[in-house]
VOZA-27534 format. One line per field, with one value per residue (C-alpha): x, y, z. Coordinates in pm, 1 decimal, decimal comma. Layout:
<bavos>
east X	...
north Y	...
up Z	...
</bavos>
This chain:
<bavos>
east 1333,5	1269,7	1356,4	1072,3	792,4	458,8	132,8	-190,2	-497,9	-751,4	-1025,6	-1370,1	-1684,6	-1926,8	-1911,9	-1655,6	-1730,4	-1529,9	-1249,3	-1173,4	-830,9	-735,5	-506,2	-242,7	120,9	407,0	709,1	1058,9	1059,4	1165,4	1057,9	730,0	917,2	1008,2	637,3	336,1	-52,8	-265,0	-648,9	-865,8	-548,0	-481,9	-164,1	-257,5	-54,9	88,6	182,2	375,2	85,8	54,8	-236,8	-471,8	-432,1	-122,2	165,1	374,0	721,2	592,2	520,0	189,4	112,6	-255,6	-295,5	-528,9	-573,3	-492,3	-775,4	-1208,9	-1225,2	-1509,0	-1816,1	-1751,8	-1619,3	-1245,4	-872,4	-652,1	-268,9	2,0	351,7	707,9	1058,8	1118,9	790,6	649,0	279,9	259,7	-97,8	-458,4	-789,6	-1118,6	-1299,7	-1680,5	-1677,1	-2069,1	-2352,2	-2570,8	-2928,4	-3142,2	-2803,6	-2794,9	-2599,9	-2231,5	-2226,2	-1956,5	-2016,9	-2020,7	-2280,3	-2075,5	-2332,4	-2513,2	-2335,0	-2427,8	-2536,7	-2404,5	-2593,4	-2631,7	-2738,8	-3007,4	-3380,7	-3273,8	-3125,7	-2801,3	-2724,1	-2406,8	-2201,8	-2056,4	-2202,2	-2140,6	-2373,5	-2223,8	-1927,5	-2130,1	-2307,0	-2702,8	-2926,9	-3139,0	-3047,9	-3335,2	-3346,8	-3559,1	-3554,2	-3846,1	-4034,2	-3894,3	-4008,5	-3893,5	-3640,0	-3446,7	-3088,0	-2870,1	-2651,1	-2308,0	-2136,2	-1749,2	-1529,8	-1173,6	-1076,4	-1260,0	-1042,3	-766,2	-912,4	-1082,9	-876,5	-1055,9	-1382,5	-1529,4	-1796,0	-1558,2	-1514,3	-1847,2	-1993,8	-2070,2	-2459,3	-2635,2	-2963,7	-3115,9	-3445,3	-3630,1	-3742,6	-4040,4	-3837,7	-3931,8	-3651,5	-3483,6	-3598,5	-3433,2	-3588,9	-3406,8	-3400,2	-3373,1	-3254,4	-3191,2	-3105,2	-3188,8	-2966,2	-3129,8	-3052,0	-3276,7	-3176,6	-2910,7	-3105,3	-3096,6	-2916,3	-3067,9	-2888,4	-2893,1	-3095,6	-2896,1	-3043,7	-2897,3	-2976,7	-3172,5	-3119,5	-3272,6	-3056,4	-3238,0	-3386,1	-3174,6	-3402,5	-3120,5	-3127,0	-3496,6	-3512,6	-3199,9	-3367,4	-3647,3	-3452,4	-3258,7	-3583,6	-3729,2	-3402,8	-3453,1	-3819,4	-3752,9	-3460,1	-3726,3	-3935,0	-3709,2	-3662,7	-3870,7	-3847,8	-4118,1	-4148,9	-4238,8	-4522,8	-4372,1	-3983,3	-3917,0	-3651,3	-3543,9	-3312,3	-3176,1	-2862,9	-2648,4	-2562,6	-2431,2	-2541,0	-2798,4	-3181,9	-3307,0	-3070,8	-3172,2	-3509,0	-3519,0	-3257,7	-3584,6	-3834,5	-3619,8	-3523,3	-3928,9	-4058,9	-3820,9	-3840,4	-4220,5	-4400,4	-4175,4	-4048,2	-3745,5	-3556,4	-3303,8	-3101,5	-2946,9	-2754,3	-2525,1	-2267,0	-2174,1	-2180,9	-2170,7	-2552,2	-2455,1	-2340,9	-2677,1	-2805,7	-2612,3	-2718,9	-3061,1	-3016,3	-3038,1	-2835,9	-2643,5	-2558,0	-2378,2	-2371,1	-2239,4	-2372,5	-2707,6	-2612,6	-2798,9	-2563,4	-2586,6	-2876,6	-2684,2	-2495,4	-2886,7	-3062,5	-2777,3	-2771,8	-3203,2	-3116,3	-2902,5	-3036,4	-3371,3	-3234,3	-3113,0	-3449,9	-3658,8	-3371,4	-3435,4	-3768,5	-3885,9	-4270,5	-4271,6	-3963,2	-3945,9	-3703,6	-3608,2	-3558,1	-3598,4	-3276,8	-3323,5	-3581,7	-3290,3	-3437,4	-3788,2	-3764,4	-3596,9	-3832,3	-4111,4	-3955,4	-3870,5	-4251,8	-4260,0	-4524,8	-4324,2	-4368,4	-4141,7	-4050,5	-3951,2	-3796,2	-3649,3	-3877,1	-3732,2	-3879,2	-3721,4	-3481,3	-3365,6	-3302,3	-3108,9	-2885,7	-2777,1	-2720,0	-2642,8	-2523,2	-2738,1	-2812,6	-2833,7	-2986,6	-3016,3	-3405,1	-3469,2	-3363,7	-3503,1	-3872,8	-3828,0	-3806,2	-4070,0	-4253,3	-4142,0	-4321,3	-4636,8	-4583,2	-4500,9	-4771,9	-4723,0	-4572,0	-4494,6	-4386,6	-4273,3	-4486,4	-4820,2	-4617,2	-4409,7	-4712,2	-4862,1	-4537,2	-4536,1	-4922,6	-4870,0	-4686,8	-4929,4	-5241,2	-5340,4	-5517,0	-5169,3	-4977,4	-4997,3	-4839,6	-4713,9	-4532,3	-4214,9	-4155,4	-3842,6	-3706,5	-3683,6	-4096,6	-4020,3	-3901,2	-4283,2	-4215,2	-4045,1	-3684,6	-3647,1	-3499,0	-3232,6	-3167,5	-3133,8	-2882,6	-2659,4	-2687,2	-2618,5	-2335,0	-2171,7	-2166,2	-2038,5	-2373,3	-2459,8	-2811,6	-2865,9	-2769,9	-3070,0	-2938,3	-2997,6	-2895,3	-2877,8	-2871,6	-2729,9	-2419,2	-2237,2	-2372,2	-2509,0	-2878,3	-2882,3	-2807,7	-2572,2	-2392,6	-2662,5	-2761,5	-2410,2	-2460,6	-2787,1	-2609,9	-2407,9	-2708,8	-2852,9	-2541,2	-2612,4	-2931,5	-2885,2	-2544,4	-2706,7	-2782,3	-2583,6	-2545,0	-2449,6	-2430,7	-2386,3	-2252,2	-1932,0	-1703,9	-1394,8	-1551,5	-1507,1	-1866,4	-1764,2	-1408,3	-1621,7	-1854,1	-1556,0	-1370,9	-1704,5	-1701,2	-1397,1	-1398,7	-1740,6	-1528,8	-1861,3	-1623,2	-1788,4	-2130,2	-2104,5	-1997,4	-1933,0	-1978,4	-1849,4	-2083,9	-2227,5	-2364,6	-2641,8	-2710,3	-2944,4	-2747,4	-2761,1	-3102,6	-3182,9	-2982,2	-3208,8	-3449,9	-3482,5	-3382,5	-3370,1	-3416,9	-3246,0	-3229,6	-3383,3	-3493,9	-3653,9	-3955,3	-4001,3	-3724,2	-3599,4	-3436,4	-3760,1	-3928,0	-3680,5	-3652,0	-4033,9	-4007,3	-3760,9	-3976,8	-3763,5	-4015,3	-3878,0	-3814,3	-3790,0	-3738,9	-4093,8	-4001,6	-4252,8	-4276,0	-4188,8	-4525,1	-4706,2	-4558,3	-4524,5	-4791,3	-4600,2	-4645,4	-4866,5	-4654,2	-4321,7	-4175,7	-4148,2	-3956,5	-3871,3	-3578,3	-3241,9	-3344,5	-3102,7	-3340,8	-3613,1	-3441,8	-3288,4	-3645,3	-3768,5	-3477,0	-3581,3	-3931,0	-3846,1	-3570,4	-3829,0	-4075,0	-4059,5	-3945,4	-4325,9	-4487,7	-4174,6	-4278,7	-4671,9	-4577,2	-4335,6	-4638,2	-4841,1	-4626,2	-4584,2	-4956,8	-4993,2	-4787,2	-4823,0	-5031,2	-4734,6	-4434,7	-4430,1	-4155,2	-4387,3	-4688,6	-4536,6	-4326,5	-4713,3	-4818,9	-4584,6	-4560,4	-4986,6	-4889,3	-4608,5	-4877,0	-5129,7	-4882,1	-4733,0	-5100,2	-5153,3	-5388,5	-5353,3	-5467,7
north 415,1	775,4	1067,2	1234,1	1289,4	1230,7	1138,8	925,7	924,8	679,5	923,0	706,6	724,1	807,6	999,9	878,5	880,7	1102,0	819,1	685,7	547,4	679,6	493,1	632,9	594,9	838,1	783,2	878,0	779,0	457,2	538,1	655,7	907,8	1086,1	1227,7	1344,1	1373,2	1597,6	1600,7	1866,6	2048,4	1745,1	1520,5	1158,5	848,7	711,0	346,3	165,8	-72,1	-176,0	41,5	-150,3	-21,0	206,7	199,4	-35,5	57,5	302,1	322,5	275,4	395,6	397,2	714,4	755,8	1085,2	1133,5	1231,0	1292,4	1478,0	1757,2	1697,9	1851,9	1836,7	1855,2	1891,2	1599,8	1711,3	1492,7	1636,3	1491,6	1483,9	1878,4	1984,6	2015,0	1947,3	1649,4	1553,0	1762,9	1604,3	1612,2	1396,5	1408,2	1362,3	1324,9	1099,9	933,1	940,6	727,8	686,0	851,4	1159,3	1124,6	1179,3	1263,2	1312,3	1154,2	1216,3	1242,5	1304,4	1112,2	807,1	514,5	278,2	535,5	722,0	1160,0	1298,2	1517,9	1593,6	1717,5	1511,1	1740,1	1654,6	1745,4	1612,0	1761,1	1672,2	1713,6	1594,2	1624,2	1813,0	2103,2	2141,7	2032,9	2301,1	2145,1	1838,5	1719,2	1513,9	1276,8	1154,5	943,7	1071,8	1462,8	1467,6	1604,8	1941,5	2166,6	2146,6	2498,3	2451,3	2563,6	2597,7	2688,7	2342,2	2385,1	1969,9	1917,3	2122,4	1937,9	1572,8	1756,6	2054,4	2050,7	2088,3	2503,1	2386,6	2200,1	2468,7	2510,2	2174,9	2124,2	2114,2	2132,6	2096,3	2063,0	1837,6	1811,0	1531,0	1484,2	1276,1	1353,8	1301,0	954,8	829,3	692,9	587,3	392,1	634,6	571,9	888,4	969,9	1238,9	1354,0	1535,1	1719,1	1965,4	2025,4	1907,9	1692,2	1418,0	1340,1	1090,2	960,8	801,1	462,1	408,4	537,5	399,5	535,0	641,3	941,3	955,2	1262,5	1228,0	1181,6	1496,1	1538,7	1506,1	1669,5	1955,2	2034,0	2016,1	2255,8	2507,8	2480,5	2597,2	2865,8	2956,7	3021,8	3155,4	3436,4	3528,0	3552,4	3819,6	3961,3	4026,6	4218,2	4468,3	4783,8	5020,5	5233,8	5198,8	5446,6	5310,8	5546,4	5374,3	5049,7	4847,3	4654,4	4287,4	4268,3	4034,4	4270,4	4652,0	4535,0	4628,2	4366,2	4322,6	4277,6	4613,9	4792,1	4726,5	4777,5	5128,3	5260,3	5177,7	5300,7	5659,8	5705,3	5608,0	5830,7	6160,6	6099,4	5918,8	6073,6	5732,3	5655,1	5366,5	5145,5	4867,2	4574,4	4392,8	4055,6	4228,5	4530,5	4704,6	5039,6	5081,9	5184,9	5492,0	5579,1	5490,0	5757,4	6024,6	5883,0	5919,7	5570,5	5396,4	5105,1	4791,2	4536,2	4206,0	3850,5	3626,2	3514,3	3212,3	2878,0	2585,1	2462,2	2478,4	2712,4	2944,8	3004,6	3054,5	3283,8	3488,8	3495,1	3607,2	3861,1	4064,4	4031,9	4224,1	4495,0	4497,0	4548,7	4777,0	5017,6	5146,3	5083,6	4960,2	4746,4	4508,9	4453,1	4191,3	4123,0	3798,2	3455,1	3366,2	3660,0	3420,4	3475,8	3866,6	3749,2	3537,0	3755,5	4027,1	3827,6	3714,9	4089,8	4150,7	4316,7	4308,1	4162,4	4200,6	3982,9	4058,5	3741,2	3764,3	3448,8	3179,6	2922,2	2577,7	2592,8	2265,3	2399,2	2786,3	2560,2	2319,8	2566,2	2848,9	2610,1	2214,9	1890,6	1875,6	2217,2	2382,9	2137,5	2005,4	2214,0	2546,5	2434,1	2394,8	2747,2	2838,3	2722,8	2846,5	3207,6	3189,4	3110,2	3343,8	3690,5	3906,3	3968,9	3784,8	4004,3	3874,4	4074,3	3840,2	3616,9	3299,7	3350,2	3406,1	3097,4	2894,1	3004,3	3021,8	2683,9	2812,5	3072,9	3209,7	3357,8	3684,8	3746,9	3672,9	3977,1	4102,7	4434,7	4474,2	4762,1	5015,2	5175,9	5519,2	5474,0	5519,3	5884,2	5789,6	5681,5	5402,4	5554,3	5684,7	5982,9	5890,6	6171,9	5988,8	5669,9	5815,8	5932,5	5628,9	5383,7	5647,9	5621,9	5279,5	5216,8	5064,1	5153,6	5285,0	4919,6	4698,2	4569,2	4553,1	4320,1	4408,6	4180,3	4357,6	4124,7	4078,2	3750,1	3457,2	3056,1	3156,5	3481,2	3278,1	3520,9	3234,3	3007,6	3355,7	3381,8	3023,6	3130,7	3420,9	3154,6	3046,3	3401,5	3607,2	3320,3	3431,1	3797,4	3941,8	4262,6	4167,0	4269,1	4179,2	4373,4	4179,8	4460,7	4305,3	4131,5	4058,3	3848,0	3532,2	3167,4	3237,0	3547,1	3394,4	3157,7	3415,5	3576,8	3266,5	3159,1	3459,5	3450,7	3016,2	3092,2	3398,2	3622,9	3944,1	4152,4	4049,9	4063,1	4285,1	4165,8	4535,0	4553,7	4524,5	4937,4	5160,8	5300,0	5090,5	5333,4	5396,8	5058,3	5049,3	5373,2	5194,4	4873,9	4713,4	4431,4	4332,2	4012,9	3837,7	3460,0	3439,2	3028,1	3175,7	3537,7	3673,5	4026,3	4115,2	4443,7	4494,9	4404,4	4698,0	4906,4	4802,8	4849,8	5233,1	5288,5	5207,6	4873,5	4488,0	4220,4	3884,7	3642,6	3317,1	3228,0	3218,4	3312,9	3733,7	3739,5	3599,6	3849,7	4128,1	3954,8	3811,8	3623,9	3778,9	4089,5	4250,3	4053,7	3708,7	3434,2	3078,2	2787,5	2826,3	2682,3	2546,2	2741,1	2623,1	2755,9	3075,3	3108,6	3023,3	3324,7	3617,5	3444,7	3567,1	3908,3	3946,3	3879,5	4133,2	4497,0	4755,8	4895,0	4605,7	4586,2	4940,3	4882,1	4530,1	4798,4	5029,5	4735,7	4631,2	4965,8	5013,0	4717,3	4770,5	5154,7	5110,6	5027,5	5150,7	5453,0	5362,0	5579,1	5346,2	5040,9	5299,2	5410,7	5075,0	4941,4	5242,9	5184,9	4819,6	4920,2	5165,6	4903,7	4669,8	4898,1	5040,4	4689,9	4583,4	4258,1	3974,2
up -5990,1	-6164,8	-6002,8	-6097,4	-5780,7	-5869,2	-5681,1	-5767,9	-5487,7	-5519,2	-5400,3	-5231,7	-5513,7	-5218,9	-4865,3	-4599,3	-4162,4	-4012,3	-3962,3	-4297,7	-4488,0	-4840,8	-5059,0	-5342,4	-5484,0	-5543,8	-5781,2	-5707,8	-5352,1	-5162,3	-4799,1	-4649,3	-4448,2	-4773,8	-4805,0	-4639,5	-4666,8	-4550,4	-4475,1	-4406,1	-4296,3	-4050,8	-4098,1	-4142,8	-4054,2	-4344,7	-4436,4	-4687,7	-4873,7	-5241,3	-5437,2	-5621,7	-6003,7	-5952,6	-6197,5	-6210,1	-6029,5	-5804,1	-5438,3	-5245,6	-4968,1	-4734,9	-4535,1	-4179,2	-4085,5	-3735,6	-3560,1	-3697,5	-4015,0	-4005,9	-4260,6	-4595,0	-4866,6	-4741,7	-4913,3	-4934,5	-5049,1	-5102,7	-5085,3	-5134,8	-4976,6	-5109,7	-4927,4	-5323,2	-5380,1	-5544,8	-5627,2	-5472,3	-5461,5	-5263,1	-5015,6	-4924,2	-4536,3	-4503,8	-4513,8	-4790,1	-4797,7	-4539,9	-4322,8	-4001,7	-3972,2	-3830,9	-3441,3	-3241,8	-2841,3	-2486,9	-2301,5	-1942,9	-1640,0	-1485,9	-1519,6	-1613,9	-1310,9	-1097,5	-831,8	-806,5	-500,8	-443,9	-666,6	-1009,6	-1265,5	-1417,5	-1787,9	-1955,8	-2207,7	-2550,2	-2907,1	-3287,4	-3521,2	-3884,4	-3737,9	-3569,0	-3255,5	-3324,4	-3299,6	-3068,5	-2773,7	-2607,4	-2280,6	-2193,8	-1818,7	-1685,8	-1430,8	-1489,0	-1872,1	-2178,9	-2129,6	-2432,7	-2320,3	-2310,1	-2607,7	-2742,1	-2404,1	-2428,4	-2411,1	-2408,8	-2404,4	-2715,0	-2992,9	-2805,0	-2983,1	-3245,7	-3394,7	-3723,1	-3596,5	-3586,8	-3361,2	-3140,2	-2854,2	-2866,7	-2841,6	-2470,3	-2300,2	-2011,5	-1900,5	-1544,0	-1479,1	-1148,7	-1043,1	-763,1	-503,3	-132,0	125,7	193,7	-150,4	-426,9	-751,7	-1076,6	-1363,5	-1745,2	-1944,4	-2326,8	-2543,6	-2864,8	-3131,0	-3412,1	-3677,1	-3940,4	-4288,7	-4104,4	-3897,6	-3580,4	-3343,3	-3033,5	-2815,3	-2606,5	-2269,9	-1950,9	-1629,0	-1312,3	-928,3	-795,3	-402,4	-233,8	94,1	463,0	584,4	955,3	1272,4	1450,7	1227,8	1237,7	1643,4	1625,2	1348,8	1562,4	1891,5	1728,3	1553,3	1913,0	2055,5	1810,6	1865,4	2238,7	2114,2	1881,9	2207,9	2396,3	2129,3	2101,2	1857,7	1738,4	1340,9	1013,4	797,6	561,9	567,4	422,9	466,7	168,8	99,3	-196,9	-358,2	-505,3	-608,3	-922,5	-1288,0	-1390,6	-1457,2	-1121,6	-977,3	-1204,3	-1171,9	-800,4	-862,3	-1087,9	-842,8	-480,8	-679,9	-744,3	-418,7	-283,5	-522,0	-618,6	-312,8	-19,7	128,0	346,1	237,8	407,3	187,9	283,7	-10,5	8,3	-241,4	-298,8	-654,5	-799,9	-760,4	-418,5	-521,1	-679,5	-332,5	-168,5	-358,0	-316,4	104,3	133,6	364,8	256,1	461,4	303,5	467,9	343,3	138,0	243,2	455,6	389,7	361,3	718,4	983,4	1236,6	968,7	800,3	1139,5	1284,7	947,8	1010,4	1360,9	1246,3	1003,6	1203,0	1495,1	1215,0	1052,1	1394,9	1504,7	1191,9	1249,9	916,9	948,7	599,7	414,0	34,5	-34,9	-416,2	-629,3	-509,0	-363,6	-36,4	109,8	415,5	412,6	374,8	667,0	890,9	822,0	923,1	1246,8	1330,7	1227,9	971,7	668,1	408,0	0,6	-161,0	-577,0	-799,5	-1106,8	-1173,8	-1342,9	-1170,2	-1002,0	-654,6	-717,4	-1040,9	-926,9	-604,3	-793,0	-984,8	-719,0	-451,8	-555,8	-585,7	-154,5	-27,0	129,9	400,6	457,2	762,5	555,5	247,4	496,2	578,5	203,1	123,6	467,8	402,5	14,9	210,5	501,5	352,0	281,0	-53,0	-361,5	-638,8	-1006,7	-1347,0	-1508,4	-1509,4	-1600,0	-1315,9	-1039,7	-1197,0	-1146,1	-736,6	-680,4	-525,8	-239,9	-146,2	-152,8	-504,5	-309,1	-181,1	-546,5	-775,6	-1132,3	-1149,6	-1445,1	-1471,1	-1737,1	-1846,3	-1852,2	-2252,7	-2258,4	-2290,8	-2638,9	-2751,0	-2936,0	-3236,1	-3355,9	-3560,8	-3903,9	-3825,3	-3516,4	-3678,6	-3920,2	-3722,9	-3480,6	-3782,6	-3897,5	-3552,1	-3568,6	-3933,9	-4076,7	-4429,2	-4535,7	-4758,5	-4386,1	-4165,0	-3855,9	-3536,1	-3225,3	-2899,2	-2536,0	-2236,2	-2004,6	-2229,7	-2055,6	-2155,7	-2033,4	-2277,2	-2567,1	-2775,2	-2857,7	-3048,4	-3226,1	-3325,1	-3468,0	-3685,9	-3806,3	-3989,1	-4191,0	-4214,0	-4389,5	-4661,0	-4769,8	-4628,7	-4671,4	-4594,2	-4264,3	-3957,3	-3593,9	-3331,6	-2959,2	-2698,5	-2345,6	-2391,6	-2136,3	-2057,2	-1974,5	-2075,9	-2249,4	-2410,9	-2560,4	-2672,4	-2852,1	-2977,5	-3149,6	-3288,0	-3506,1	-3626,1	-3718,4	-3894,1	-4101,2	-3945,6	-3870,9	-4128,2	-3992,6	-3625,0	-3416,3	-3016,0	-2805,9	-2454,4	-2173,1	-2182,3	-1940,4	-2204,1	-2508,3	-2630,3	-2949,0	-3051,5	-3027,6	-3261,1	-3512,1	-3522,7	-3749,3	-3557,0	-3189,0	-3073,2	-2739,6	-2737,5	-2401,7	-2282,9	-1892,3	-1859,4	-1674,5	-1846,6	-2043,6	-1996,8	-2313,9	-2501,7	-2329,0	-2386,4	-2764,6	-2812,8	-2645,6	-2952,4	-3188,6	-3253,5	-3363,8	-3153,7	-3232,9	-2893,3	-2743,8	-2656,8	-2262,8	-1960,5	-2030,6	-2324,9	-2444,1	-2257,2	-2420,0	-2794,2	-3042,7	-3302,1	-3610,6	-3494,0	-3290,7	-3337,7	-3374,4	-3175,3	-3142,7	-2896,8	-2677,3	-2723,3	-3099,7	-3324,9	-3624,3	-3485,4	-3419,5	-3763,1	-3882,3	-3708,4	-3798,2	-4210,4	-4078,6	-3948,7	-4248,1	-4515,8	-4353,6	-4580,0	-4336,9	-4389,6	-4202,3	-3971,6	-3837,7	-3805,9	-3630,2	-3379,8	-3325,0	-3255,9	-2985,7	-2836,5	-2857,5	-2611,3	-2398,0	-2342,9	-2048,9	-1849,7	-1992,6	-1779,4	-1476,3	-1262,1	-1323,4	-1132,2	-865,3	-806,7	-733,7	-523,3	-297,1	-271,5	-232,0	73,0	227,3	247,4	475,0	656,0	755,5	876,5	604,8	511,2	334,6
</bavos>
């Protein structure tokens, strides 16, 4: 046999699954340990086999790559015993028209024939379609409907099986669907889910039948909740303190730096410097928002997490912190977001007029399972929930999707919209070019670059990392434009964010900012800010984008409709569809800068009305006055 190493591949005519064989010879070898081949970067398993056509005298050999090969057009190199490239060709891992496009997945809760516990179905599973997460899984459960799954969710056991992938540690979903199942029911379920990406095809996948069971409500612990319940309003009776309609005590669920805080540290500092009230805070966390309280004069009690997992530990925590609210002579409670009903109820055992502020857009078993588990709270806690929504004397929302979403737990004469403004109003919905300069200078963006920015603390319902994904698609067609997503931190989401960019080769494109105390810069650098967030109820960051003069492009979620007319006074698309939001940055992006700025002033000419911070601090301290002056509805 020659000496001389040489390679043939007998290369398929036609696209190839993602598991395929390849066959080839090599001369000047006797063994199959004496060479290698290589796929897509992936060593395949190689065995000794005649090749159909090869020359005569030399060695054949059939090669398996070891594991999926990624769609594409992928490398196959042969090399021989001295580590010397013998022979390069190319493979087409993809589909041919009319075929369905290559799926890769499992789809691993709820199981099949298995039963979950509880009223909401919870879907989650990993998927590639092609190679790459789809831009849009849909689930189908009977009796619960049709939900978008939340997409591109960090995996780290996938790369493991699938190191060629990019989309790999990226591929998991999740998606939550409530299900109308009263206590001490079960019902037989059928699920399936649909995988889609435009221009690819979609998969959908076979029928899953499995077991609701919504667990028997506890006699035992209703008769108890009920005792407690009464051993508390006899404790209730023997207190007597006289009370301030002009101090209000107020539940929140943390002191940290997020939406609702913030909203709530805007509101407290104007009731107290512009409407003269006293405030007293109880939070379940502590944060750095109680320092702002301090300088504010507000006194700060931090308690434990609102306690709801058991029937004693909920009606103690009630009993508790309503012997602190009657004990702190404030005539009137405010209790913010939907999971302090434990302040909303105390404060109406103490007897206190109660206004209670929800931001989250939430159905109760969704906003529970995924606070609480599949069974809690227990169904004695869960009645009081539900009670305290109808009990308070006022339910207050961000937004009019929102009040429509609780109206059925109340009265609609005691649900009301008052919508927040932002300290950025001062700004009146422009940036001065100089401004812009030197913002775009500071952050290393040329004149020529249109940039997007993203505010929000790195997280799966925000949606940074599906933008990250369109981006991909975008720097195609617009090398020009740039992405800046300002609130990265060290989390499984955020590494996630972070290795995205760099698989997808996007580090000249995007830039991932730390989580900062005032984005403002960012913002005078923008021409366009967008909002991918799949749950919202009024998005700060949209306000404070439209105060800088910035057009907004947004997941078409609750709020954010109220606020944006698709192509008047920004963009819109459907939540947790990457094509639909690349569709919509092609929108914005092919907009001239002219019409970019009228569709800006547009949007800040709508909203002006309330964009003030002092508008809704006005309200709610007329709101307070009324209940604590013992008008009520």
């Amino acid at each position: 046999m020659t000496s001389l190493h040489t390679a043939g591949i007998l290369t398929p005519d036609r696209p190839v699954g993602h598991l395929f064989e390849l066959r080839g010879w090599t001369t000047g070898i006797s063994r199959i340990d004496e060479m290698s081949v290589t796929v897509a970067d992936v060593e395949a398993n190689l065995f000794p086999e005649p090749c159909p056509g090869a020359p005569e005298g030399t060695f054949g050999w059939r090669a398996v790559p070891a594991t999926w090969v990624p769609a594409g057009v992928q490398d196959i190199v042969v090399t021989g015993p001295d580590e010397r490239v013998l022979n390069q060709a190319t493979v087409h891992v993809g589909t041919l028209p009319g075929e369905e496009p290559l799926w890769l997945g499992e789809l691993e809760a709820p199981k099949q024939g298995k039963v979950s516990e509880g009223h909401v179905v919870y879907v989650t599973g990993w998927a590639m379609l092609q190679g790459r997460a789809p831009s849009l899984i849909e689930v189908m459960v009977e009796g619960g409907g049709t939900v978008s799954a939340r997409t591109r969710l960090p995996r780290k056991d996938v790369p493991q099986e699938f190191p060629g992938f990019d989309d790999a540690a990226v591929s998991g979903f999740e998606a939550w669907v409530p299900v109308d199942l009263p206590y001490g029911e079960e019902r037989t379920l059928s699920l399936r889910v649909r995988y889609r990406t435009e221009g690819v095809g979609e998969v959908v996948s076979a029928k899953r039948t499995f077991t609701l069971r919504n667990p028997v409500a506890d006699l035992d612990d209703a008769e108890l909740a009920d005792e407690l319940a009464g051993d508390t309003a006899r404790a209730m009776a023997r207190v007597d303190i006289p009370t301030d309609p002009k101090h209000v005590l107020v539940f929140t669920h943390s002191l940290g730096v997020g939406g609702g805080q913030l909203w709530l540290q805007e509101l407290l500092s104007r009731m107290v410097t512009d409407h003269g009230w006293q405030v007293s805070l109880v939070s379940e966390t502590d944060g750095p928002l109680r320092a702002d309280c301090h300088e504010l004069g507000i006194p700060v009690h931090v308690t434990t997490h609102y306690r709801n997992q058991t029937v004693p530990a909920y009606e103690g925590h009630v009993a508790e912190l309503a012997r602190f609210a009657k004990c702190s002579g404030a005539g009137v409670a405010l209790v913010n977001t939907l999971g302090g009903f434990v302040g909303a109820d105390a404060a109406k055992r103490a007897g206190m007029p109660t206004a209670w502020v929800i931001h989250e857009s939430f159905s109760l078993p969704a906003f529970a399972y995924q606070n609480w588990g599949p069974v809690k709270p227990p169904a004695a806690v869960w009645k009081r929930w539900e009670s305290t929504l109808g009990e308070v004397d006022r339910l207050l929302f961000v937004a009019d999707a929102t009040r429509e979403m609780f109206l059925p737990y109340s009265k609609p004469e005691r649900c009301r919209t008052v919508r927040y403004g932002t300290p950025m109003h001062k700004f009146g919905g422009r940036t001065r070019s100089e401004t812009r300069r030197q913002a775009r200078n500071m952050l290393g963006y040329s004149p020529d670059d249109i940039v997007l920015v993203n505010i929000g603390i790195a997280e799966a319902r925000k949606g940074q990392a599906p933008l990250i994904s369109a981006m991909e698609r975008i720097h195609k067609i617009h090398p020009e434009a740039k992405l800046s997503v300002v609130g990265l931190h060290p989390s499984p989401y955020g590494l996630a964010m972070e290795e995205s960019v760099e698989r997808a080769g996007l580090e000249e494109s995007v830039s991932l900012v730390p989580i900062q105390p005032d984005p403002l810069r960012w913002l005078q650098a923008a021409d366009i800010f967008v909002n991918s967030s799949d749950i919202e109820s009024l998005p700060r960051s949209i306000l404070e984008a439209v105060c800088c003069g910035v057009p907004v492009a947004a997941t078409d979620v609750f709020g954010a409709r109220e606020m944006i007319v698709d192509g008047e006074t920004g963009w819109l698309f459907e939540t947790n569809d990457v094509d639909a939001l690349t569709a919509a940055l092609l929108r914005a992006l092919g907009t001239s800068a002219t019409r970019r700025r009228e569709m800006a002033k547009a949007a800040h000419e709508k909203l002006l009305p309330w964009l003030d911070p002092a508008g809704y601090a006005r309200e709610y301290s007329e709101i307070l006055t009324e209940l604590s002056g013992g008008v009520h509805v």
